[in-house]
N, C-alpha and C positions, 0 to 999 in steps of 0.2 A: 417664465417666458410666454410672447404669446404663441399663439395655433388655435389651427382650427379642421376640424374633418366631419366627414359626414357621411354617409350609407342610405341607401334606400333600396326596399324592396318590392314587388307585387305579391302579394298573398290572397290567400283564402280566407276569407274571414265571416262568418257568419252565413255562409252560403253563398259571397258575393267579392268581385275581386277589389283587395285594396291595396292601396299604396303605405307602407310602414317605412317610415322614416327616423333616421334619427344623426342631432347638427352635434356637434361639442365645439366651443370656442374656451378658451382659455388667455386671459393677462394674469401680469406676474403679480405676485403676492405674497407677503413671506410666509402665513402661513396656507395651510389648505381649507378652502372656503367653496361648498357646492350648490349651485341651484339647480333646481329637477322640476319638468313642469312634462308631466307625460297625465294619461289616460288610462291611467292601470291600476291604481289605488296603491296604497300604504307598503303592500307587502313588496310589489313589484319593486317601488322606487327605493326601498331599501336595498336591495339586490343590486339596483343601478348604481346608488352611491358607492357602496361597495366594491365592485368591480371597476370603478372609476376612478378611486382613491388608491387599489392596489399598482395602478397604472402610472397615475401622477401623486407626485409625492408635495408638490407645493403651488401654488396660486388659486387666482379665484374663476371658477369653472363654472359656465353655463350647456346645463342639457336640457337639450328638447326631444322630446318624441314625437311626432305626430301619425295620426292614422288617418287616411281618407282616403271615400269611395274612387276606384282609379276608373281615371277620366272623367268623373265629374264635379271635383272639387268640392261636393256637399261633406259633411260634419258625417265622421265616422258613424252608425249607428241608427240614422235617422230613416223611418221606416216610410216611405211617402204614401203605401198603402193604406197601411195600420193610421197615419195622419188622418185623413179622409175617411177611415172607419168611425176614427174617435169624431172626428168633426161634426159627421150623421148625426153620432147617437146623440152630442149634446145640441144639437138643434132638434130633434126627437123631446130630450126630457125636456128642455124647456116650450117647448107647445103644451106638450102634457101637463106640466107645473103650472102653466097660463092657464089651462082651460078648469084648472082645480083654485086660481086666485093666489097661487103660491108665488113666491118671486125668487128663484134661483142665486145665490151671489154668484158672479162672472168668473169664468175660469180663467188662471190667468196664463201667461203664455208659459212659464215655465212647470208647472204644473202637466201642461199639456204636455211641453218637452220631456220630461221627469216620464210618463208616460210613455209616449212613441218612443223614443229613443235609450230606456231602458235605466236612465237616472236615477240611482240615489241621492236623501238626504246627505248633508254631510255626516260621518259616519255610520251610513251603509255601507253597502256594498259596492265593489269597484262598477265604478261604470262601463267596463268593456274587459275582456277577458284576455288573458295577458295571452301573445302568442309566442308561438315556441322559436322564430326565429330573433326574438327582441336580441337575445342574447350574444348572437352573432352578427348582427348589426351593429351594437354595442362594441364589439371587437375591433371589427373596420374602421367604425370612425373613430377609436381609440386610436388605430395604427394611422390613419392618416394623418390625427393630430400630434403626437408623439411623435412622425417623420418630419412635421412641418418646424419643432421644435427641436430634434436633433439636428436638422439643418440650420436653424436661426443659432443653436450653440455654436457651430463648428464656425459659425459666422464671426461670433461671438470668440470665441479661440481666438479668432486672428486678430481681431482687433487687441485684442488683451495682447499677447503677445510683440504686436506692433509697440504699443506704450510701456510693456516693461524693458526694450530694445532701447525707447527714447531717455527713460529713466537712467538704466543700469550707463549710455552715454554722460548724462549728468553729474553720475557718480561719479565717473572717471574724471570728470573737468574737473569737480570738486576734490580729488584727491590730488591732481594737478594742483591746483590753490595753495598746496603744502610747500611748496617751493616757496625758498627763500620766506619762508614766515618768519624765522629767530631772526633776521638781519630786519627784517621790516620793523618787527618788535624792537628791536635793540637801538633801530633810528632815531624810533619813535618818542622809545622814551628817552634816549637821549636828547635830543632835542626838547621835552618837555623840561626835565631837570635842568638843562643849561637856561634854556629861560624864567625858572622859579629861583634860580639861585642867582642871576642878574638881577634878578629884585630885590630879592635878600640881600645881597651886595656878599654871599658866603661862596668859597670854594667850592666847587662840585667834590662829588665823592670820585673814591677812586677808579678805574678800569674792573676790579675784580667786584668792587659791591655790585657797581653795572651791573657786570656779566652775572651774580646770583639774581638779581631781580628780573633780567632778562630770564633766565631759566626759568623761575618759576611762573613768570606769567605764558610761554609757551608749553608748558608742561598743564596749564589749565586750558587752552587754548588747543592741546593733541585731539585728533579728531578721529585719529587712528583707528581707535576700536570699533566708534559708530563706522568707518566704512566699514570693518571685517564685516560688523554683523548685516548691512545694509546687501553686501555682497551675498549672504549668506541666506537673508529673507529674498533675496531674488531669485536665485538659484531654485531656493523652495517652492517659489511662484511656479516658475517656469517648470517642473518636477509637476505640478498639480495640470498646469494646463495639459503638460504630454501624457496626461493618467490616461487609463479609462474611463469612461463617463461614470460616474457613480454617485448617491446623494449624500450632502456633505462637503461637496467640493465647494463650495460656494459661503457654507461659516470660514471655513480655513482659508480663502482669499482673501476675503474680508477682513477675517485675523490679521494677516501680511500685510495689507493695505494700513491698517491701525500701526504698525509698529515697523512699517517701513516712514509711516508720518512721522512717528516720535521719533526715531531718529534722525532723522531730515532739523527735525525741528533745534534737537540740541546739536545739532552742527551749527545751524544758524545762530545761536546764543553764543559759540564760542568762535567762529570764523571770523576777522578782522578786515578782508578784503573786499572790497568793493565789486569786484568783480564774482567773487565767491557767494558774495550775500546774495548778487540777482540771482545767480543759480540756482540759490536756494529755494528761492521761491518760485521758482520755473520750475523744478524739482517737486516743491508741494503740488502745484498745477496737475502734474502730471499726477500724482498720486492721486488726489481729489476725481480726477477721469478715472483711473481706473475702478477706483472706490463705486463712483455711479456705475460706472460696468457690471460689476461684483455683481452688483444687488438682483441681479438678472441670473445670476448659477445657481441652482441646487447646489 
């Protein structure tokens, strides 16, 4: 599901006040998927993933940290004195280099930065020193986005709940359909036999062969059992949405949504009425939404 939270604090840092931040956004995914884009090196953002994963159990999650000087929106770190210091001295060594015929190669700007502001190559050292409230920051905007998505679930309940209501109706018209089937059947093929046997120019068969063939083509045609079970995967739907929130609800819907299809399905291969058949498929409709739904639960 999506969400989104966020936290921000003022600190101390470095002898100077700053602003430590931190966003989390999440959309759904099935499985769990993190990106981490902070200022604190290797060790920190293991600790981040970790604590963010114990939290959310599935989709794909973007965290940010950020640090900067409060109130002046420069780059956490950067020292503007120590800049002007270094700047001196290498206008200093290259006069001096000049006056010797030497030619300096140009510093270039990240070097300088690497410098002032305290940069490592890549795999040095973290570039700024993890602070002690990361962790609780981390917390907050965890709770803010885990509210945003307990909310979108319970959102999410109701919808679901709406279309197993329009379904479990369905079923019922569909078990309605049951009426008068053997007399449709038995019309039916009546009718068909007395027009094959006008051609033949032969007797029709008697009343009782009738009535066996009638029997067993309603007896393949019982649709019976698919409602019991159809009854019975709904029941269990609705058992999951009243649960408590927990992960895993979301394979098991998913599950129901699969084999409330199949049975849908072979009702339609064996339902004869015309009016039954649309339902049918207004019936899949309806499952097909739910299914899209599903795919949004843990």
């Amino acid at each position: 599901m999506t969400g989104f939270g966020a936290a921000t604090r003022v600190i101390d840092h470095g002898g100077a006040p700053h602003v430590l931040g931190v966003e989390l956004r999440s959309v759904n995914q099935r499985f769990f998927e993190i990106k981490v884009r902070q200022p604190f090196g290797a060790a920190a953002e293991q600790e981040l993933r970790r604590a963010t994963e114990a939290r959310i159990g599935r989709g794909r999650v973007d965290l940010l940290v950020h640090l900067q000087l409060a109130g002046g929106g420069e780059v956490a770190g950067l020292d503007r004195g120590r800049l002007a210091d270094a700047l001196a001295q290498i206008r200093e060594l290259t006069a001096l280099a000049a006056q010797s015929a030497v030619e300096l190669a140009p510093v270039s700007p990240l070097d300088l930065l690497r410098y002032v502001a305290g940069v490592r190559p890549a795999g040095g050292d973290a570039p700024q020193d993890r602070p002690d409230s990361l962790n609780t920051l981390l917390a907050e905007a965890l709770d803010g986005l885990c509210g945003m998505r307990a909310r979108e679930g319970e959102a999410l309940a109701q919808v679901l709940g709406a279309q197993v209501q329009e379904l479990a109706g369905q079923v019922k018209v569909l078990g309605a359909s049951l009426a008068g089937e053997a007399e449709r059947v038995h019309d039916r093929l009546a009718e068909k036999i007395a027009t094959l046997c006008a051609r033949a120019d032969v007797s029709p068969p008697g009343p009782e062969r009738l009535a066996q063939e009638v029997a067993v083509l309603v007896q393949r045609g019982d649709i019976e059992e698919e409602l019991a079970r159809l009854a019975s995967h709904l029941e269990q739907f609705r058992g999951v949405l009243n649960a408590p929130a927990q992960v895993g609800q979301g394979k098991t819907l998913d599950f129901l949504c699969q084999e409330l299809f199949r049975e849908i399905t072979t009702i339609g291969s064996k339902i004869t009425s015309h009016a039954g058949s649309a339902v049918v498929i207004a019936a899949k409709t309806t499952v097909e939404r739910m299914r899209e739904q599903v795919q949004n639960v843990e």
